[in-house]
C-alpha positions in Angstrom: 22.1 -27.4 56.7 21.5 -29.3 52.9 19.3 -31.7 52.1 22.3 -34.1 52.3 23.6 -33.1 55.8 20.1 -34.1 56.9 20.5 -37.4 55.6 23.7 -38.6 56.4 25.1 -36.4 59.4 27.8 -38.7 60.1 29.1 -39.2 57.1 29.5 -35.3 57.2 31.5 -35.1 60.4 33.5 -38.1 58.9 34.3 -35.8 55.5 34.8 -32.3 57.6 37.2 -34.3 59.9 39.4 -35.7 56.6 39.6 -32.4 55.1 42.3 -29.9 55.4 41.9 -27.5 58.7 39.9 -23.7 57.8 42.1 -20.5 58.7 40.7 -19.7 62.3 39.3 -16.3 60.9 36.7 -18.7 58.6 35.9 -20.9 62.5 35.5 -16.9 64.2 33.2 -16.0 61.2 31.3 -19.2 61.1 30.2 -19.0 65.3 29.7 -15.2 64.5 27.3 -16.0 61.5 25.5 -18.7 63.5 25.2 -16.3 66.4 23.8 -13.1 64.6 21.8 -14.0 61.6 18.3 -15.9 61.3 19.5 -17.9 58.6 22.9 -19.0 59.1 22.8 -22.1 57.0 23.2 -19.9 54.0 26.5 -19.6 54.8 28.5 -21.6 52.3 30.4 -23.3 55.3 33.3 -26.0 55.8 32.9 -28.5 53.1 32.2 -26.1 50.0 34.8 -23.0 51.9 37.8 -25.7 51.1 36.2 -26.7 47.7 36.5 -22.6 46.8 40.0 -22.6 48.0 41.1 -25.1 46.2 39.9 -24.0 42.8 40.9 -20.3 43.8 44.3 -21.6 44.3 44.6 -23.7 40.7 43.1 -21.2 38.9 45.4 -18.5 40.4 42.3 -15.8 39.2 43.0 -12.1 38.6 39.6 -11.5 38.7 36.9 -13.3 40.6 33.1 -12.3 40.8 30.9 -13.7 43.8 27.0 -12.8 43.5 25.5 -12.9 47.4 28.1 -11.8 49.9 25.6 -13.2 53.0 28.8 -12.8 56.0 31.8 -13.3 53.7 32.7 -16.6 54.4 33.1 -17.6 50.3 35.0 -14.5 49.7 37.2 -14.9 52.1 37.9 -19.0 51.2 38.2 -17.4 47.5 40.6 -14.7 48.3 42.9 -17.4 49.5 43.7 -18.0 46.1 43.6 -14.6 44.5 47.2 -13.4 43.1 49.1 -10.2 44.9 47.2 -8.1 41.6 44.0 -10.1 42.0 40.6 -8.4 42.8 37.4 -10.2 43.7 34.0 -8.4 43.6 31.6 -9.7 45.4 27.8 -8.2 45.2 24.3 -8.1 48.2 21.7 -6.3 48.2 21.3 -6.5 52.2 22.9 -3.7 53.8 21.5 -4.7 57.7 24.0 -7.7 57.5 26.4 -5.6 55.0 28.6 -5.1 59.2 29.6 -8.5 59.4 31.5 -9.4 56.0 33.1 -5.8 55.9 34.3 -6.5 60.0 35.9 -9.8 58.5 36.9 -8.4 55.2 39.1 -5.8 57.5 40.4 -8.3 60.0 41.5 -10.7 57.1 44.5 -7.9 56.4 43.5 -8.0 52.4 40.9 -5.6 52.3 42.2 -3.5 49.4 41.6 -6.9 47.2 37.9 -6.7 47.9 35.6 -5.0 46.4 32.3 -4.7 48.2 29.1 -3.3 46.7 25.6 -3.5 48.0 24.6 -3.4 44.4 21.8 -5.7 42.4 24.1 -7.9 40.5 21.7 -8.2 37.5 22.2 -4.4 37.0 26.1 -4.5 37.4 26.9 -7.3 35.0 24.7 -5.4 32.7 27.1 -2.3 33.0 30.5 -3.7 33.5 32.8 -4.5 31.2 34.8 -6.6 33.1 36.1 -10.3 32.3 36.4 -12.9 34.6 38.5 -15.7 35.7 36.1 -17.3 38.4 32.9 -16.5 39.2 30.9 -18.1 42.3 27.0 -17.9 42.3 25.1 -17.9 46.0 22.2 -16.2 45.8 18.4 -15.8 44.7 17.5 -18.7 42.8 15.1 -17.1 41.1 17.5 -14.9 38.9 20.1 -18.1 38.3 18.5 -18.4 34.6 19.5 -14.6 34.2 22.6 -14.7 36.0 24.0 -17.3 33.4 23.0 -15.0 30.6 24.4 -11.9 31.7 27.5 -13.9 33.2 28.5 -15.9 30.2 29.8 -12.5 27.7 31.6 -12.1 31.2 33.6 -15.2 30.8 37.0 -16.0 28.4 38.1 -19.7 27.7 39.7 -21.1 30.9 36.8 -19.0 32.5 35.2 -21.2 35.9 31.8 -20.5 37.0 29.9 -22.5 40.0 26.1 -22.4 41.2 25.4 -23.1 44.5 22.4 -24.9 45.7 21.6 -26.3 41.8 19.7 -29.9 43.9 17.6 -27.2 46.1 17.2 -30.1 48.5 15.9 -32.6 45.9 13.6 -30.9 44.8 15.0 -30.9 40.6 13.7 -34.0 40.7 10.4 -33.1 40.8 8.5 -33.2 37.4 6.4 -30.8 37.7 7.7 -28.4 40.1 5.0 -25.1 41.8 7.7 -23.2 43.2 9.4 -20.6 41.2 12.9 -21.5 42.3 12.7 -24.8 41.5 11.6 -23.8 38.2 14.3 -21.7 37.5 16.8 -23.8 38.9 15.9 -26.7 36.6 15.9 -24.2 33.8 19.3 -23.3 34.8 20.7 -26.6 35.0 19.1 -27.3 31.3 20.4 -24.4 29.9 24.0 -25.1 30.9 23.9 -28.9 30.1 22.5 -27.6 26.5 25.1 -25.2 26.1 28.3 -25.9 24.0 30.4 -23.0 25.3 30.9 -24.8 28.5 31.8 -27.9 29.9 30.0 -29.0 33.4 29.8 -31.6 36.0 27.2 -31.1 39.0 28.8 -31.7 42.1 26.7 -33.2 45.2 28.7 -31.2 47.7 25.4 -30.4 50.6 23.1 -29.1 48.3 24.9 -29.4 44.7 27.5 -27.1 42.8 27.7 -27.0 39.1 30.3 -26.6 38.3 31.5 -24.8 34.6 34.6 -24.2 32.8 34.3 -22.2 29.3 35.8 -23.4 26.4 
């Protein structure tokens, strides 16, 4: 649950019930998530699943990059978009839970699109030499400094790249922040705002999404 779920619950209900309907393998994967993991509000869920969708579906991406798999919910709500060539490659480093998105990766009947690799994604953006279209960010906030380094030679004009959780539950407001993540999550969102390549907007969909789109 985000910071802003906690606030206004209602007005969240209200927004999930004027939004288009998920697929009913997103509602099995959701109970599933919330059912077998300890921390089932990572899950990207409802709100920010039809958000992905949508801008898979514009952007029509060959090739999309998600750092932090969790269950697969956000790489399935991507996928809906990809093209009949398209390939997303989507990156954990938690092999207990690795089951659960490769159960739902097989069930969604487009398994050959996905490529799935417990891999540290710091280490494969610093040995591909792949370029993509969309690239969607859910994982630790520590690295999310590094992660726009190593991600931007990655990206072409027209490129798209979101950050999840870029409020951290309010907490970017703070001046002087102790926690690391905070920290680096502020430096994040400096460095991007500072940055000509891109233009940004910071969405505050439950706990924030900035959004990018290189130039």
């Amino acid at each position: 649950m985000s910071f802003f779920e906690e606030q206004n619950p209602e007005m969240d209900r209200y927004l999930e019930t004027h939004a288009s309907a998920e697929p009913e393998i997103l509602k099995k994967l959701r109970r599933e998530t919330y059912q077998k993991t300890t921390q089932p509000h990572m899950i990207s869920g409802y709100q920010q699943g039809r958000l992905l969708t949508m801008v898979s579906q514009m952007l029509r991406p060959a090739r999309i990059l998600e750092i932090g798999t969790f269950t697969g919910y956000a790489t399935l709500c991507l996928l809906e978009g990809l093209p009949e060539n398209g390939k997303i490659t989507t990156l954990d480093v938690n092999e207990d839970l690795a089951y659960l998105p490769e159960k739902y990766f097989a069930e969604s009947g487009c398994s050959e699109k996905i490529d799935f690799r417990l891999q540290d994604a710091k280490e494969f953006l610093r040995k591909t030499d792949e370029v993509f279209d969309l690239v969607f960010i859910d994982a630790d906030k520590e690295n999310y400094a590094e992660y726009f380094r190593l991600i931007k030679p990655r990206t072409k004009p027209g490129s798209v790249v979101m950050f999840d959780n870029v409020l951290w539950y309010g907490k970017v407001l703070e001046e002087n922040p102790k926690q690391k993540s905070t920290q680096v999550i502020k430096e994040l969102n400096d460095l991007i705002a500072k940055d000509d390549d891109f233009e940004n907007l910071i969405l505050p969909l439950r706990d924030g999404v900035n959004f990018l789109r290189r130039k």
